[in-house]
N, C-alpha and C positions, 0 to 999 in steps of 0.2 A: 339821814332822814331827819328832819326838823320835826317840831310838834306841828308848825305853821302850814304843814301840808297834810298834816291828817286830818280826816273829818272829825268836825265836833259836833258834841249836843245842842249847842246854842246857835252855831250854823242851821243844824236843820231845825229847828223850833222857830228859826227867825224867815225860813221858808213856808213854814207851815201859816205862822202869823200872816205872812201878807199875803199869799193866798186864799187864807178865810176873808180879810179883809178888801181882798180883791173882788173876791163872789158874793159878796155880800154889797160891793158898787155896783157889780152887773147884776143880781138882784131888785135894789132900788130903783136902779138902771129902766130893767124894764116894766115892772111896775107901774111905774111913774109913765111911760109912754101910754099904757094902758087905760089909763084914769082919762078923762074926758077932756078936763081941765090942764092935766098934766100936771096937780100938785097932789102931794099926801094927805087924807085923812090923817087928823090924830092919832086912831084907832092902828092904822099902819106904821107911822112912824114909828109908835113904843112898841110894834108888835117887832117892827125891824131892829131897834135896839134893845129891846130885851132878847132877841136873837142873837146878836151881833156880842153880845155882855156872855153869853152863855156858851158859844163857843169859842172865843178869847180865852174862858175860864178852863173851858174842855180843850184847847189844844194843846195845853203843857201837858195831861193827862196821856194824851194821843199820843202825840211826840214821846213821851217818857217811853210809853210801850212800844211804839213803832222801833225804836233809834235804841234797843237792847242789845239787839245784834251789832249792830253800827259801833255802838260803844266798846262791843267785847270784841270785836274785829281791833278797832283802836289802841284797845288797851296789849291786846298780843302784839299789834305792831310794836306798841313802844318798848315791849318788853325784849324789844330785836328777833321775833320769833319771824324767822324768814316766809313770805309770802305764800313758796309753794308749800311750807308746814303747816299753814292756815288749816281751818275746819272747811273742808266743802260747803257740809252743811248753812258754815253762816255764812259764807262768802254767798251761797245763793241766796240766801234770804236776803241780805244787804242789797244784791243784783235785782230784787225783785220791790224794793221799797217805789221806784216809779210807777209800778202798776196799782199799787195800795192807795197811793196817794191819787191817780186816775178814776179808781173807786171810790174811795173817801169824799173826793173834793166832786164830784158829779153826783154821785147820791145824796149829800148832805142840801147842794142848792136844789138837786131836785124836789126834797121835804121840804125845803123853805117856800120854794115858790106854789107848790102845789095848793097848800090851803090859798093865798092872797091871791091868788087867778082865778081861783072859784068863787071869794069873799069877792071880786072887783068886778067878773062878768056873769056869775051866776048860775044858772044849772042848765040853762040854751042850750039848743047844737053848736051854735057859736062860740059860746064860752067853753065846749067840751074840746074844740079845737085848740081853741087859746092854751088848755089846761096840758094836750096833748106834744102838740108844737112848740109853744111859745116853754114851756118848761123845760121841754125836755131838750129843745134846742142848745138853750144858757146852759143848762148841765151838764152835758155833751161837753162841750167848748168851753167849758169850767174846768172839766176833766182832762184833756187834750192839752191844757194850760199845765195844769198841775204835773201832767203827766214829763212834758217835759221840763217843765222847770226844776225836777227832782231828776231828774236825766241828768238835766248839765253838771248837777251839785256832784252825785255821784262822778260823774264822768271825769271831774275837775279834782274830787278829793278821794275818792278811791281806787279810778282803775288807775293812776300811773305809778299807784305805789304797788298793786296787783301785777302789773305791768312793766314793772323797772327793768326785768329781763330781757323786756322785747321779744318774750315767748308766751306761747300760751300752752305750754305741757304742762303745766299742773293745773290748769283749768280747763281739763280735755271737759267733758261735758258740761261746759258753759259757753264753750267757743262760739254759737250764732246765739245765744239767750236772748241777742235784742235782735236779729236779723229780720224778723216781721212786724215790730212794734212800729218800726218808721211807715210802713205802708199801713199798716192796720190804723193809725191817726191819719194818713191819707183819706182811706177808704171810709171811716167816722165821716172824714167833713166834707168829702165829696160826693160820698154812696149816702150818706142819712141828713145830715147839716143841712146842703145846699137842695137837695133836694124838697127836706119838711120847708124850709122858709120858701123854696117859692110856692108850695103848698098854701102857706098860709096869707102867700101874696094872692092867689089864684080863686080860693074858697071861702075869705070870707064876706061878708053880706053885705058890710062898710070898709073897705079896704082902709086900713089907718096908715095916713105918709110917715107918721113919725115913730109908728111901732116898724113900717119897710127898713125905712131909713137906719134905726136902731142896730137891727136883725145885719143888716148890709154892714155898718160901719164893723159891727162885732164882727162877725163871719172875717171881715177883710184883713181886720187886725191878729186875729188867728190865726187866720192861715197865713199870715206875712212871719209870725211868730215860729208855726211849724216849717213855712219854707225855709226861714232863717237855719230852723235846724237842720232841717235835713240834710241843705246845701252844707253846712260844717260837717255833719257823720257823715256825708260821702265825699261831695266833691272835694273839699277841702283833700282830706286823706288819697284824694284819685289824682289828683293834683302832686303833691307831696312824692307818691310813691311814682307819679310819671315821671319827675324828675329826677330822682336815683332812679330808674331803669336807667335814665338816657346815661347816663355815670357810669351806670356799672357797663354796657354796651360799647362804651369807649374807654375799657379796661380798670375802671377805677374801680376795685374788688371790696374797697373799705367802706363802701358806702354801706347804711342801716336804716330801714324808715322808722319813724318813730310811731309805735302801737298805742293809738291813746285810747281805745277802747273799747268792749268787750260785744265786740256786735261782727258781722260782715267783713265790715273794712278793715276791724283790725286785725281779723284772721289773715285778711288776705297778705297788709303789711307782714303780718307774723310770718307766713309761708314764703313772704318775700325774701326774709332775712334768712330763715334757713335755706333757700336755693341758694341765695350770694354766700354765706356762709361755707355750702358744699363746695362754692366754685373756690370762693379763697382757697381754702383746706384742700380742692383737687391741684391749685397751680402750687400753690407749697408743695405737695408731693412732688410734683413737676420737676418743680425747682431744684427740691435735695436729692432727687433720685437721678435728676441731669449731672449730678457732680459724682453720682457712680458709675452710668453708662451714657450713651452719648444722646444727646439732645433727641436725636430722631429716632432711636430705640424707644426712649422713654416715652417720648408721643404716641408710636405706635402699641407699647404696652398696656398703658394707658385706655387707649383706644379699644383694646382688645384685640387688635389687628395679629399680634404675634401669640403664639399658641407654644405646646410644649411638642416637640418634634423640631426637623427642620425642611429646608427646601436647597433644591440643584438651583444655583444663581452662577451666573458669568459675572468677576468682578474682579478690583486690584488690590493688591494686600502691598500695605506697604510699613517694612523693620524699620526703624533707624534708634541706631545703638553708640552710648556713647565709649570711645577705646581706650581702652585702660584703666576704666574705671577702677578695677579691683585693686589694683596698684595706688593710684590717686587717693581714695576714702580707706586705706588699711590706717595711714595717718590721722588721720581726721575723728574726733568725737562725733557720740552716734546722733546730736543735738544738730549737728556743723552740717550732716550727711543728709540730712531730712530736709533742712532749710535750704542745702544745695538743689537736692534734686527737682524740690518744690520751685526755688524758682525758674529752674530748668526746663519743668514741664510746664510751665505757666506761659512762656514764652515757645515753645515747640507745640501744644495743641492748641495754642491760640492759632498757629498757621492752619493746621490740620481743618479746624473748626471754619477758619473764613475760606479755605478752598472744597469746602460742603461736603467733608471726609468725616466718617465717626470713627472715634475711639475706640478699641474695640479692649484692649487693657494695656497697663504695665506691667513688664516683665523684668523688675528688678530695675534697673538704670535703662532698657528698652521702651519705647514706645510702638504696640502694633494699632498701626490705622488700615480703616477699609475704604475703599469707596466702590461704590455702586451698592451694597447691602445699609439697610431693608430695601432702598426703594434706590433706583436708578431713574435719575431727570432724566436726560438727554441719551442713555443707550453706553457701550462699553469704552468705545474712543472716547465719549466727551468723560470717562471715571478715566481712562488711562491719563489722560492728557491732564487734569486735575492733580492725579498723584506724584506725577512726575513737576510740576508749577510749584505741589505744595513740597517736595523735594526739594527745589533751588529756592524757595520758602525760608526753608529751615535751614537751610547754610547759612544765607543773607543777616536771619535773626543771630546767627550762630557767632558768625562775623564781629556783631553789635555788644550780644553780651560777652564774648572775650575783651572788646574792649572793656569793656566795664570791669570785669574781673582785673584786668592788667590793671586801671587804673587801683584799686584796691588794695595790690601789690600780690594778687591771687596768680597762679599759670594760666595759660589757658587750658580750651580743650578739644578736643576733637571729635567727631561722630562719622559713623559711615551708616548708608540707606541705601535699603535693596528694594526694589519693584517688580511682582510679576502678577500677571493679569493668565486668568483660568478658572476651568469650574471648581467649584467647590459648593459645601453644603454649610447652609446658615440656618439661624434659629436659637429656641431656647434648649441648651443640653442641660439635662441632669434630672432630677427629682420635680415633683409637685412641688414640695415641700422647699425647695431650692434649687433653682433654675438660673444660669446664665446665658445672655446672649452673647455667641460669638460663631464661629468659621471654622471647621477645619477640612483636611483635605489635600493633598498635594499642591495645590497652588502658597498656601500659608507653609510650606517648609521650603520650596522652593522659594520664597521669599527673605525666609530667614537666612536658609544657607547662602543665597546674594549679596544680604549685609555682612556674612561673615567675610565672603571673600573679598568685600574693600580694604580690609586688609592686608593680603597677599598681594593684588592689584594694586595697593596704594591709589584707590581712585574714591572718592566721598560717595558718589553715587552708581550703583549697576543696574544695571534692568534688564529683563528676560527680551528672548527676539517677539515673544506674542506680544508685550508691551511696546518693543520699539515698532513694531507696525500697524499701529492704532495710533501713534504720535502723527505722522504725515512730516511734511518738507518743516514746518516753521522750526521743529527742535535740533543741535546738532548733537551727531552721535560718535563715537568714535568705536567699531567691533572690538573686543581685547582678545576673547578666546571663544572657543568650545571646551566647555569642562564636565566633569561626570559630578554626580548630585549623590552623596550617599542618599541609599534607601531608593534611587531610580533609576531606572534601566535607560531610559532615553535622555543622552545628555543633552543640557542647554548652553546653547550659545548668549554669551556675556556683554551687555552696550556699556560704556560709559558712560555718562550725561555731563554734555559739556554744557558752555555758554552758560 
C-alpha cells in the first residue's frame, strides 16, 4: 500500500473548496436571473463576496474537523494496522462524511440565498414563493452535488483499501450503509426538485423564461451528474460481476469480482466471491479426495447421496494381482518398491477408470475394482461386459510396460485377474468418525479366490459361469473346470477369457 492511495487532508479540503465555490456560482447564478435587469446591485455583489471571503476562510476550519476521523483512519493504515483491526467506530464515521457534506453544503446555500430573495422580490406572496422554491431548490441540488462528489472521493480513496480483501466480514454492520443513499438523491430531485420548479413554473404572476430556463439547465446538469453515478455504483458492478458469473458457469473457479464499495453492489460482489470461493475449495475436496476413493464415490459423498450403512446391489468385482511379487520386491529397496508399484498402478487404473469401473482399494501389489456400484448406467450385462474389456485392458497395457521395463534392463512381470458378478452389499462400513466405501459379500471372495487360481490354471484371466453369461456371443471363452471355493458350499464353474 503506497501513501498515493490513501486519503489526504488536502484532497478533501480541495473538495470542500470547490464546492463552496461552486454554490456560491449557482448562487450568483440565480440571483442574477432574478433581478430585472439581470445584473447585480453593488449592494449584492460585496454582499456575495464577503460571503464568498468568509467561507473560503471557514472551510479549512470545517475540513480540519470534519477529516479527524479520515486522518486517524489514515495514519493506522500507514502504520500497517490491518483494515479488519480498524476502529468500527471511525471507519463509520469516515462512511458517513457524504452525508455531512450533503448537510453542510444545502444548508449553507440555503442561508445564503435566503436573505438576497427576499432583499431582491420583497415580502409579496410572490416573493414568499421565490424564497420558498427558488432557495430551496439550489440548496437541494447543492447538496445532492456535494453529496456525491464526497462519495466518489471516499469511494476512490477509502473503500479499496477497506476493501483489499474483497470481503466485508469485518465490516458486518456497514455492509448496505449506502444501499438507500442512491435512491433517496433520486427521490430529492424527482419527488421534491422537479416537482417545486414546475411549481414555480406554474404559479407565479410573471412567469420569468430566464429564471425557467436557469432552474431546467441546473436540474438537467444534476441529474446527468447523479445519473452518472448511479449508473457507476450499479450498473458498472452489474456488468462486471455478469461477466465472472459467465466464467465461473463454464468452469473457471478462479475468477473474483472486484468490491469497490461499501453499499449493495458491493455486498453482492462480496457474496459473489464467497459462493465461487466454496465452489473452488468444494472441487479441491473433489479432487484430493478422488485420489483416495474413486471419482464417483466421491461425487456421490459429496453429494450426500451415500450415507453410513450399506445396500443389496447386483454387480462385478474384479482382482487383478501381480505374481510373484513377494519374491521380485524382497530384492529391491523400499524407495525402488513404491516407485514400482506407483507406476504400476498409474497405468492399470487408468484402464479401470476409462472402462467406467471404480476403485474400490489396494491390497498390497493387488488392485480390487467394481463395476456397477454406486450407480449402474446400463444394468449388470453392460458392468459385466466393461469388467471383462477392462480385463483384456489391462493385459494390453501390461504387454506395453514390460516392454518398457525390458528396455531398462528390468524383468518383466506378470498378473492374473478374476471376475465374478453377484449380490453383495455396498456402502459406507465403519464408524461416524471413519467410514469407508466398499463391498463385501460372497461375490468379492469369490472374485479373489478366481485370481488366485490363474495361477494353477496358468490362464491371465478367469471368470465366474454368472459373469460368462452376461457377456453374449461377441467374447470368446474357453470352460477350464468346476472347482470348490473355500468357505462355500456351492462350487463354481471356471471361463478363461480369451481373444
Amino acid at each position: 500500500m503506497t501513501t498515493s492511495q490513501l486519503p489526504t487532508r488536502k484532497g478533501f479540503l480541495s473538495l470542500l473548496f470547490a464546492l463552496v465555490l461552486s454554490g456560491m456560482a449557482i448562487a450568483v447564478g440565480y440571483v442574477s436571473v432574478l433581478m430585472s435587469d439581470g445584473s447585480l446591485p453593488r449592494v449584492l455583489i460585496q454582499y456575495f463576496a464577503a460571503v464568498t471571503v468568509l467561507l473560503l476562510l471557514l472551510t479549512p476550519l470545517a475540513g480540519w474537523w470534519s477529516s479527524r476521523t479520515l486522518m486517524r483512519l489514515r495514519n493506522a493504515l500507514m502504520n500497517e494496522v490491518a483494515p479488519e483491526d480498524l476502529d468500527p467506530r471511525d471507519v463509520k464515521k469516515v462512511l458517513k462524511l457524504p452525508r455531512w457534506v450533503f448537510i453542510s453544503q444545502s444548508g449553507l446555500l440555503l442561508l445564503v440565498l435566503l436573505p438576497v430573495v427576499v432583499y431582491v422580490a420583497g415580502w409579496s406572496p410572490d416573493a414568499l414563493s421565490h424564497v420558498v422554491i427558488v432557495a430551496g431548490v439550489a440548496s437541494l441540488m447543492q447538496g445532492v452535488v456535494g453529496y456525491y462528489a464526497c462519495t466518489l472521493y471516499v469511494r476512490a480513496k477509502v473503500c479499496p483499501v477497506l476493501l483489499a480483501s474483497g470481503s466485508f466480514a469485518h465490516l458486518e454492520p456497514l455492509r448496505l450503509s449506502q444501499s438507500w443513499h442512491h435512491v433517496a438523491a433520486l427521490i430529492i430531485l424527482l419527488g421534491a426538485v422537479l416537482p417545486a420548479c414546475f411549481i414555480q413554473m406554474l404559479t407565479a404572476s410573471e412567469p420569468r423564461v430566464e429564471l425557467v430556463a436557469f432552474l431546467t439547465l441546473h436540474f438537467l446538469a444534476v441529474g446527468l451528474l447523479v445519473g452518472w453515478a448511479v449508473i457507476r455504483a450499479v450498473m458498472g458492478p452489474v456488468r462486471v460481476l455478469h461477466d465472472h458469473m459467465r466464467e465461473v458457469a463454464q468452469g473457471r473457479l478462479d475468477q473474483r469480482a472486484p468490491v469497490q464499495a461499501l453499499d449493495t453492489m458491493g455486498a453482492l460482489s462480496a457474496h459473489f466471491n464467497t459462493m465461487v470461493e466454496g465452489l473452488e475449495q468444494r472441487e479441491r475436496i473433489r479432487q484430493i479426495f478422488g485420489r483416495y476413493v474413486a471419482r464417483q464415490v466421491a461425487e456421490r459423498i459429496l453429494d450426500g447421496q451415500i450415507e453410513l450403512g450399506g445396500e443389496r446391489r447386483t454387480a462385478t468385482v474384479l482382482f487383478a494381482d501381480i505374481r510373484g511379487f513377494t519374491s521380485m520386491s524382497e530384492p529391491m529397496n523400499p524407495e525402488d518398491v513404491v516407485n514400482f508399484l506407483n507406476a504400476y498402478f498409474e497405468v492399470m487404473v487408468g484402464c479401470v477408470i476409462q472402462h467406467g469401473g471404480v476403485l474400490d482399494k489396494f491390497i498390497g501389489d493387488c488392485i480390487m475394482a467394481l463395476f456397477g456400484v454406486p450407480v449402474s448406467e446400463k444394468g449388470a450385462a453392460s458392468d459385466a461386459r466393461a469388467a471383462v474389456a477392462c480385463a483384456k485392458d489391462m493385459r494390453e497395457q501390461l504387454t506395453a510396460l514390460n516392454e518398457r521395463r525390458v528396455a531398462k534392463g528390468s524383468s518383466p512381470i506378470d498378473m492374473g485377474i478374476g471376475i465374478h458378478t453377484g449380490e453383495l452389499v455396498a456402502g459406507n462400513i465403519g464408524t461416524a468418525e471413519r467410514m469407508e466405501y466398499t463391498v463385501v459379500g460372497d461375490t468379492v471372495n469369490v472374485s479373489s479366490r478366481l485370481e488366485q487360481l490363474t495361477k494353477d490354471f496358468q490362464r491371465p484371466i478367469l471368470i465366474s459361469r454368472s459373469t460368462a453369461e452376461l457377456l453374449g456371443d461377441e467374447t470368446v471363452l474357453e470352460e477350464i473346470s468346476t472347482v470348490e471355493v473355500r468357505g462355500r458350499k456351492q462350487p463354481i464353474t471356471v471361463f478363461s477369457v480369451g481373444g
